[in-house]
N, C-alpha and C positions, 0 to 999 in steps of 0.2 A: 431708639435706633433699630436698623431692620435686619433683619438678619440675615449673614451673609455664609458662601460655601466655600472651600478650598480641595479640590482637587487631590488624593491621596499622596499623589506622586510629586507632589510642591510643597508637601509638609514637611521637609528640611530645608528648603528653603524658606521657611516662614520662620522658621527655630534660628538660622542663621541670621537673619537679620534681628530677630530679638535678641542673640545672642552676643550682637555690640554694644546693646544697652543694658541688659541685664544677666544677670547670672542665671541659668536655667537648670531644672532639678524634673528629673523625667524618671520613670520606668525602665531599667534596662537589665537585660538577666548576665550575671557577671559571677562565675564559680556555680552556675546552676541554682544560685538565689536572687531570684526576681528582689529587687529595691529601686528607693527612689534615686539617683546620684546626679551630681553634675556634670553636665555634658560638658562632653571634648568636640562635640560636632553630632550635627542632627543623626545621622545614621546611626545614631547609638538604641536610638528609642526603641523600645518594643513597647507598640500596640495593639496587638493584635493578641498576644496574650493575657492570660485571664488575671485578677488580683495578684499584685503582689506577696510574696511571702515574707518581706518585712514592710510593717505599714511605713506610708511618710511621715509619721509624728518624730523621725529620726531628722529631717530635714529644721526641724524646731527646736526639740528637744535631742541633741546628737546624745549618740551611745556614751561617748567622753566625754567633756567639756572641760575646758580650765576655766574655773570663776575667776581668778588672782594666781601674782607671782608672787614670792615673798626671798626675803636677804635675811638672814640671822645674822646679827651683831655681838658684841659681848656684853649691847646694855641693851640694847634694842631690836624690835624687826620692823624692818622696811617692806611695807604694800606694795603694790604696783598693778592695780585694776585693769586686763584689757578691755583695749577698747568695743564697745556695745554697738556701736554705730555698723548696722548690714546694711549693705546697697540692696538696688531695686533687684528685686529677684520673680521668680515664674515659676511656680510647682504644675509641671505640665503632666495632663491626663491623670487627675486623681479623681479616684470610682467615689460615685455619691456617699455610700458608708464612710470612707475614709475624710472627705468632704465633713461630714456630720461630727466627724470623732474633733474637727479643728475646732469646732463650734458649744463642743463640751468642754475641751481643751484649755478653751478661751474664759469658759465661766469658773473653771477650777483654777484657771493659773493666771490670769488678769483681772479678775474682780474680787471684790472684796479688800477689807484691810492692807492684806501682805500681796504684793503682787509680787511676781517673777521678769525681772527688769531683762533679764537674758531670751526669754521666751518673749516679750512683748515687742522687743526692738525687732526682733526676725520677723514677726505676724505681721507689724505694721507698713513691712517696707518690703511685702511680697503678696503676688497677686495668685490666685489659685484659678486654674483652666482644669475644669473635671472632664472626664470622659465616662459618658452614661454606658450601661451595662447593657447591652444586648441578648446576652445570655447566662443569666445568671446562674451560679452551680447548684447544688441538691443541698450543701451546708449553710447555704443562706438566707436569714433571716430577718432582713433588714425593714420588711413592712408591719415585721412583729413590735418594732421599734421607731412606729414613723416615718420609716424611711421610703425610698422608693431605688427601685434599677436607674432610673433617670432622674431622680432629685436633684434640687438645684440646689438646697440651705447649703451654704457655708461655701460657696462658687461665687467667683467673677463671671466665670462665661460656664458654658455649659458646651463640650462636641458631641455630636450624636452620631456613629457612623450609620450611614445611609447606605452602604454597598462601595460605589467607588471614590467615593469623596466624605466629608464631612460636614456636616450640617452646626454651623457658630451661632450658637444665640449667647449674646451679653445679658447678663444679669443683674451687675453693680455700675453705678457710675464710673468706678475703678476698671472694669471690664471692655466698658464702654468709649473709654479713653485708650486701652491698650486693641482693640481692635480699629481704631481708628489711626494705627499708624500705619497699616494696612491698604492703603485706597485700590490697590489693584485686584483684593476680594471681589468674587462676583455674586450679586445678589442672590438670595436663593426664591427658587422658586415654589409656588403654592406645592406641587408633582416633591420637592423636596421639605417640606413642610408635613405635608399628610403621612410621607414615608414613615418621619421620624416621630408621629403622631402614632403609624401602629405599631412600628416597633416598641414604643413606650407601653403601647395596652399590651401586648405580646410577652414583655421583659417581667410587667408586673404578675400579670398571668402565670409565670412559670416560675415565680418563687411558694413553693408548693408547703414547705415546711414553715409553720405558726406555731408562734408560743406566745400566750396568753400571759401577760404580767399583770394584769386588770388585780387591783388586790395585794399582787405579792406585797409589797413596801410595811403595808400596813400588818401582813400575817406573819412577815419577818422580826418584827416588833418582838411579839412573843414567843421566839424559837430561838435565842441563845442556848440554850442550853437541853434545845432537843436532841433525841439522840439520831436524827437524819442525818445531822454532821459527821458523826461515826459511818455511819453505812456508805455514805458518798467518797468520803474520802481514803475508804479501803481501797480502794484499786488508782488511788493517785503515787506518783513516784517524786512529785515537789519538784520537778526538774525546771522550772517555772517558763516553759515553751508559751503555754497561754499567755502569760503577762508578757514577755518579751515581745511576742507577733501580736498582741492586742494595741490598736491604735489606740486604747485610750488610758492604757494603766502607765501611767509615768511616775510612777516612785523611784527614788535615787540613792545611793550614799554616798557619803562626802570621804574623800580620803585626799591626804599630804603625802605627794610622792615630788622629788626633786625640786624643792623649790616651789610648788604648785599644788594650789588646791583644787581639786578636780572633783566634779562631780561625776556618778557614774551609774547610768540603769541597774534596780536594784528590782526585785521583788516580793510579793509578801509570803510564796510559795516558799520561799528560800529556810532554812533554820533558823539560821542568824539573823534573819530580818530584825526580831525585835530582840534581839539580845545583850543585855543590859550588862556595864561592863564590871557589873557584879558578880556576876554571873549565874542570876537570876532571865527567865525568859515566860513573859505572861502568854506567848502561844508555842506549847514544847514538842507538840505534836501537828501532824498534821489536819486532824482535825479541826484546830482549831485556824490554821491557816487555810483550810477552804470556806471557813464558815468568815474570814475577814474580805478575801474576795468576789463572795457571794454578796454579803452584807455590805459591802461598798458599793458594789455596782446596781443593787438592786433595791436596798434600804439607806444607806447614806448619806448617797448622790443625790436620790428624790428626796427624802427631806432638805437637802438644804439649797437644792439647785433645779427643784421641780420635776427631773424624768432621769432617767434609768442612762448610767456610764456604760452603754454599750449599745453599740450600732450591728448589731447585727449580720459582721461580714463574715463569719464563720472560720476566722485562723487557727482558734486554739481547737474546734472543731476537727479539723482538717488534720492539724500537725501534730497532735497529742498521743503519744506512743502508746498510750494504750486505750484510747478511744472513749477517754473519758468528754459526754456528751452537757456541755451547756444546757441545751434547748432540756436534755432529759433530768437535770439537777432542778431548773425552773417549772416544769411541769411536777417534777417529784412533789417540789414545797407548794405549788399552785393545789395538786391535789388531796391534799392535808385539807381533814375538817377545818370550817372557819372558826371556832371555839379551840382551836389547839394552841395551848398556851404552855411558858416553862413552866418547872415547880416553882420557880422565884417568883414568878407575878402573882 
C-alpha cells in the first residue's frame, strides 16, 4: 500500500471519524501529566509535545483492574468474571520506545505457559498508530537498545511529522486495513518521502547518549552478591517513580476490596514487595531491591526472552528525585573487570 499524507489541520477530523468505530487512546496532558486517555473528541490530543510522563502500558495493563466480583454466603462464595471481551480500539501517537515496550510486554505477558487472559484480549482487539520522534531529549537511549527515533517494531502505521502535515506509512496488514477507511488521504509525494527520510537520519543522529550492554547479562551472572549493589543504591529513596513511568515493569498486587478482586501496579522498589506474611522478607533493604530491578531487566529478561526489558526512553531518567542514572548503573557494571565474580561462585 502507498503511502499516504494528512494535513495537520484535518487530524481531528480523521480521529472523529475513527472515533464511531473505535474507541481511541491518545496523548493528552491533563493535571500537568502527559498520558495516554480516551478521547472525548479529537482536540484533546497533544502532539506536539515531547514523551509522555506516564507510558501507555496503562492503556493495557490499567493502574486498577478488577479481575472478579465475588458474594459471600454462609456456605459458599459466588464468582462472577467480568466480561474480557474489548472492542476495536487505536493507541494513537505512541513514540517507537513505547511501541517497543508492547512488544516486550507481549513476550512476558502472552507467551509461554501461563498467559494474562486480561492483557491479551486488549492487544488483540487494538491497533497501534506511532508517532516517530523528531527530536529526541539528551535522556534517551533507545539505539542503545535496538531501537530507533523512528522505529517501526511493534506499530501498525507509523506518522512522521513533516513540518505541516504528516507523512502515514502502514506497517501491518492491520494498519493497512485501518488506513484504507480513509480514501480521501492524499498520496504522498517523493518531496514528502525524502522529508521524512532526513528527519529519520537527523532524529537518530541526535540521540547522543550510548550505553553498551554488549556482555552485561552474562557479567551479571556473577554479581549477586557484589558489593556495587551497596554503593548504587545509596542514594535511592525506593519511591519506586522508575518502575511506575517504565513502560515495561508491570508487576502487580492482588487485593479484595468490596466485593472485588483487583489487581493493582505494584513495584519491586517498594518494602513490601516481597514480604512474606510471616513476616520474613528475602529483599529487606534496598540494596537488594535495585540489584532485582537491575537483574530483571538486564540478566532475567535476556535469558529467557533473548534482549534486555528496557527500551530506552529515559522516564525514570528524567523523573527520579535524586537523579539516580540508569545509563550510569549499566556502565558502572559494564566497567567491572570481566573475571569479577561473587564469593559464592
Amino acid at each position: 500500500m502507498k503511502w499516504k499524507v494528512i494535513e495537520k489541520s484535518k487530524l481531528p477530523n480523521l480521529i472523529g471519524e475513527l472515533a464511531r468505530e473505535y474507541e481511541i487512546f491518545a496523548p493528552v496532558d491533563r493535571k500537568s501529566i502527559g498520558s495516554f486517555e480516551r478521547l472525548a473528541s479529537g482536540s484533546e490530543v497533544s502532539l506536539d509535545s515531547r514523551n509522555t510522563k506516564k507510558p501507555p502500558k496503562d492503556v493495557f495493563i490499567p493502574q486498577t483492574e478488577t479481575l472478579f466480583t465475588y458474594k459471600t454466603g454462609k456456605q459458599e462464595v459466588e464468582l462472577a468474571a467480568p466480561q474480557v471481551v474489548i472492542g476495536q480500539r487505536v493507541v494513537l501517537a505512541v513514540r517507537p520506545c513505547d511501541a517497543k515496550s508492547f512488544v516486550l510486554l507481549d513476550k512476558f505477558l502472552s507467551s509461554g505457559e501461563y498467559k494474562d487472559a486480561y492483557y491479551k484480549e486488549k492487544r488483540k482487539n487494538t491497533t497501534i498508530v506511532g508517532l516517530a520522534c523528531n527530536h529526541p531529549l539528551s535522556t534517551c537511549f533507545c539505539t542503545s537498545l535496538g531501537g530507533s527515533p523512528h522505529g517501526k517494531e511493534g506499530l501498525d502505521v507509523l506518522l512522521q511529522d513533516i513540518n505541516d502535515k504528516y507523512l502515514i506509512e502502514p506497517i501491518t496488514e492491520r494498519g493497512e486495513k485501518l488506513i484504507e477507511k480513509f480514501p480521501w488521504l492524499k498520496e504522498a509525494e517523493r518531496a514528502d518521502i525524502d522529508k521524512a527520510k532526513k528527519l529519520s537520519d537527523d532524529a537518530e543522529a541526535a540521540v547522543k547518549s550510548k550505553v553498551s550492554i554488549d556482555g552485561v547479562d552474562n557479567k551479571l551472572d556473577g554479581m549477586f552478591d557484589d558489593p556495587i549493589w551497596e554503593q548504587i543504591c545509596q542514594k535511592c529513596l525506593n519511591c519506586g517513580i522508575c518502575t511506575f513511568f517504565c513502560p515495561t515493569c508491570c508487576c502487580f498486587d492482588v487485593l479484595d476490596e468490596d466485593g472485588k478482586r483487583i489487581r493493582i501496579w505494584d513495584s519491586c522498589q517498594f518494602s513490601c514487595f516481597t514480604l512474606h506474611g510471616s513476616g520474613h522478607n528475602p529483599r529487606p533493604s534496598g540494596k537488594e531491591r535495585m540489584r532485582q530491578r537491575i537483574m530483571h531487566k538486564f540478566n532475567y529478561f535476556v535469558k529467557t526472552h533473548g534482549e534486555s526489558f528496557c527500551v530506552g526512553c529515559g522516564r525514570c531518567i528524567q523523573e527520579c528525585p535524586v537523579n539516580l542514572d540508569i545509563r550510569e548503573v549499566v556502565g558502572a557494571i559494564s566497567a567491572l573487570p570481566t573475571d569479577k565474580r561473587s564469593d559464592n561462585d
